[in-house]
Structure formats: C-alpha cells, structure tokens
C-alpha positions in Angstrom: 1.2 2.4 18.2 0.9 -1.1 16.4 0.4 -4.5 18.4 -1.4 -7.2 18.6 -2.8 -8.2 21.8 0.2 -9.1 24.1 2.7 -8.1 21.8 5.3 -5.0 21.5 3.8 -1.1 20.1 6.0 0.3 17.8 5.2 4.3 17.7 3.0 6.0 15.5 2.5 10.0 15.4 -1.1 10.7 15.7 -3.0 7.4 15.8 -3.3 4.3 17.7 -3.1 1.4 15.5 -3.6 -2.1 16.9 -4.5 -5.7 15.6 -6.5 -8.0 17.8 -7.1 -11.7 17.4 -10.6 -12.3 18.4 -14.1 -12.2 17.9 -16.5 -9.3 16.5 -18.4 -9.4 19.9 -15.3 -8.0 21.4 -14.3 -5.0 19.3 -13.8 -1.7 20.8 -15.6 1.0 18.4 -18.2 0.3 15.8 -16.9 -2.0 13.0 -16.0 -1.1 9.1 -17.1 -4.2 7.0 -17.0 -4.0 3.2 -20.1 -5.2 1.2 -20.2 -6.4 -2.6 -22.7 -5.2 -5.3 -25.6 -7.6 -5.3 -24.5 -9.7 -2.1 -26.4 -10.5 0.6 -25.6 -9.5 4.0 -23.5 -12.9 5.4 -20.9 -13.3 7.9 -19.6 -10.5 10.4 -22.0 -7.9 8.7 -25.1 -10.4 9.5 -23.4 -10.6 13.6 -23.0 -6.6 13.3 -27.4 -6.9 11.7 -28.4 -8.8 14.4 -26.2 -6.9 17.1 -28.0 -3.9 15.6 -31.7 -4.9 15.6 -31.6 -5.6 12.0 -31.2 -1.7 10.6 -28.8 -3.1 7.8 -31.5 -5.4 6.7 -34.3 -2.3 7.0 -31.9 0.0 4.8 -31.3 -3.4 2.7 -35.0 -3.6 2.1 -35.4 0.3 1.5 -32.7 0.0 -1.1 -30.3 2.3 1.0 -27.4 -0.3 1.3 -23.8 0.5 -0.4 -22.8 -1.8 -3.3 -21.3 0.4 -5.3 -17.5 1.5 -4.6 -17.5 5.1 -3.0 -21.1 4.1 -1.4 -21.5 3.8 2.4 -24.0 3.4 5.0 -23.2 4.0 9.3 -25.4 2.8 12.1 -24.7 3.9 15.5 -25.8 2.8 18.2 -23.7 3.1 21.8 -25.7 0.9 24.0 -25.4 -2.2 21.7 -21.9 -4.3 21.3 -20.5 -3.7 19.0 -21.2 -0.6 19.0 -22.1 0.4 14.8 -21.4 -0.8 11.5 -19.4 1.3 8.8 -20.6 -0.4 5.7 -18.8 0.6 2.5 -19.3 -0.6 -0.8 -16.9 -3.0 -3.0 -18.4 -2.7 -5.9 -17.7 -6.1 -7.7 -15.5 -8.4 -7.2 -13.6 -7.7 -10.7 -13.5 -4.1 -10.0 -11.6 -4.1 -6.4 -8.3 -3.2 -6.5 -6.1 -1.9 -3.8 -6.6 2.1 -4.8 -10.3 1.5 -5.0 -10.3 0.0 -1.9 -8.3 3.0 0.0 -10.9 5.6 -1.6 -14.7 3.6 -0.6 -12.9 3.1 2.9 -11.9 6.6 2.9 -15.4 7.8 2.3 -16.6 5.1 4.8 -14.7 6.6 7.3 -15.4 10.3 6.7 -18.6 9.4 6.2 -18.8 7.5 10.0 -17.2 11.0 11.5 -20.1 13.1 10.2 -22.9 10.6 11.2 -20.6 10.6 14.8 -20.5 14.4 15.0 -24.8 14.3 14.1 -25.5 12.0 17.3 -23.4 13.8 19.3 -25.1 16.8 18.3 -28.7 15.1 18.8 -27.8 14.3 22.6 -26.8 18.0 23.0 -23.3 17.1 23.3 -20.2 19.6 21.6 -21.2 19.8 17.8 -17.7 19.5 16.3 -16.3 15.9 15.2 -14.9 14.4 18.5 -11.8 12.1 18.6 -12.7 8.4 17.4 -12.3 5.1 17.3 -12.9 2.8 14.1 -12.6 -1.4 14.5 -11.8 -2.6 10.9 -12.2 -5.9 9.3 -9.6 -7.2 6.9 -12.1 -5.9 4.0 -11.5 -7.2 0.9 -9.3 -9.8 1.2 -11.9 -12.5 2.1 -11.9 -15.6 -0.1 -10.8 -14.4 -4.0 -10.2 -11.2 -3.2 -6.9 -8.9 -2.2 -4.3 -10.3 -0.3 -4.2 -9.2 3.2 -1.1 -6.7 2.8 -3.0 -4.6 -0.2 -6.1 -4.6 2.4 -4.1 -3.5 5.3 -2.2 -1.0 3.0 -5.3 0.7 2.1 -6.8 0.8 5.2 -3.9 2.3 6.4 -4.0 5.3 3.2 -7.7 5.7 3.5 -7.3 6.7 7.5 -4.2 8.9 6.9 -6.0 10.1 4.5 -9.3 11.0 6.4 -7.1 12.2 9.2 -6.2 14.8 7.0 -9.4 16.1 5.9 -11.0 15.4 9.6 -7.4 17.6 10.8 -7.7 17.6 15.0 -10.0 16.1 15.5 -9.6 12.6 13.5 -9.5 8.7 14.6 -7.2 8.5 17.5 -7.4 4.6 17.5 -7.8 2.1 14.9 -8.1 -1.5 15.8 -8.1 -4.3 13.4 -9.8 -7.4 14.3 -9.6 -10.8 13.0 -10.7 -14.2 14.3 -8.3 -16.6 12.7 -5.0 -16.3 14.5 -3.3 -16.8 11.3 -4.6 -14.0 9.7 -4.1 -11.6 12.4 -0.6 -12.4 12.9 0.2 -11.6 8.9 -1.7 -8.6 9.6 0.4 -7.2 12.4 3.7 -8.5 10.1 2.3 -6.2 7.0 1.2 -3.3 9.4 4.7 -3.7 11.5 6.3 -3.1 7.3 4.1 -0.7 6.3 4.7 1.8 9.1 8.4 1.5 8.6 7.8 2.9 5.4 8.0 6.3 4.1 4.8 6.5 3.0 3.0 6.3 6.2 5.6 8.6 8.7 
C-alpha cells in the first residue's frame, strides 16, 4: 500500500509503502539517512546521534563511518526512538546519480537485514532474517542534490531489489518520512506514478 497519513492506499504486492509528513521522533522503524564523503554528521543523522547515545559519532571518531558510495554502517537499538540509523554512503556530491543512489541504498538495506537477523540471534530469538520495517529519508535530494522523484525512484529499486535477494523474508513495510508538508506530498505524487508503472508491479 501507498499513502500518506489520512490519505487513500493504492495496493502493492508484497510491501507496505507509506509516506508520512512528520517529524523523525515519530518514525516507525529505524531510519535510512544518506551521508556524504567528508561531511560531518548534521541534521536528521545528528537527531538519529543523539537519539542513539552518540554511536555514529564513536564509529565517526574510529573511522568506521560510510562516505563512500556502496559503504554503510546500522545501529540498532529497540528501546530508543527511533529505533536505529541505516547510514549509507553518497559518496560526493558530483558522483550521485540516481543508479548510484539505488545500489548504496540497496546495500544499506541488505546490510540493516543481516545486522537485524545478528540481534535477533544475540537475544536468542529465531536466527533467520525476520520480516522488517525500514523508515527512509528523502536521501539525496537535499539542497543541490537529486530531485525528489529520482530519490524516491531509487529507493523504490533498491528495496525491490533487496526483497529479492532477502526472498520471504524481506521488508514488509517501508515508510517514508518527511517534515516539510510540501515535500511529502510530491513524494506521495511520484510514489502514487511510480507504482503505476511497469517497472515496479
């Protein structure tokens, strides 16, 4: 399904897709933000560092932090809200294009799944992938980067994507949050499109 808060669903096969005008504080699942090469952690990844205790800054400091495209890093951590950070890299600004974009998200999200499936295995719990839930950022298309519809459009091929490799037991619910209502109404326009389309049935 696709909606934003208080609007219609239009169906989807194996995934829940929504958009959500709000703030960070309020997403469901542990949130993918994007990070560029030689950056310093600003914005919604410094609220998701804070929420977190500061373990982006620690794996900051111990040179452990994604800047390159295809680079990641996950912190989980269910008793805090949010709940994680997915942090892939953007590489630099120059470099981002939407097909670069749908591959480091890709990996982000694969990556997330495995560090998932390791907790769950820590607590004693089933040690195979269990369904999940991803809140995404519009990543990349902050100021002078991708417009929103390429960032939406490779969000959108990176989880089909991952769904494929992850098989049964994939994401079963992908929100997208934004805080400017603007935004998040384009958003749900360009996700509303995209799943109309071919490519994503």
């Amino acid at each position: 399904y696709i909606g934003v808060t208080g609007g219609s669903d239009v169906c989807s096969s194996d995934l829940r897709i929504k958009v959500v005008h709000g703030h960070l504080a309020f997403a469901s699942h542990p949130v993918l933000v994007g990070h560029y090469a030689g950056d310093t952690i600003n914005g919604a990844e410094a609220a998701l560092d804070e929420a977190l205790g500061a373990r982006l800054t620690k794996r900051k400091q111990f040179g452990l932090y994604p800047g390159a495209l295809g680079t990641s890093t996950v912190a989980l951590d269910r008793t805090t809200r949010p709940k994680g950070a997915v942090v892939v890299g953007l590489g630099d600004h120059a470099d981002l294009a939407p097909g670069t974009l749908a591959e480091t998200l890709r990996r982000g999200i694969l990556a997330y799944a495995i560090e998932n499936d390791d907790a769950r295995c820590a607590q004693g719990e089933a040690g195979t992938v269990g369904p999940l839930g991803l809140t995404a950022l519009l990543v990349g298309a902050g100021v002078g980067g991708l417009p929103i519809a390429s960032s939406i459009e490779a969000l959108l091929r990176a989880a089909m994507e991952a769904q494929r490799a992850l098989g049964g037991n994939g994401l079963r619910e992908l929100e997208v949050i934004e805080l400017v209502e603007d935004r998040a109404n384009r958003a749900w326009h360009v996700l509303h499109r995209a799943l109309q389309g071919s490519e994503f049935k």
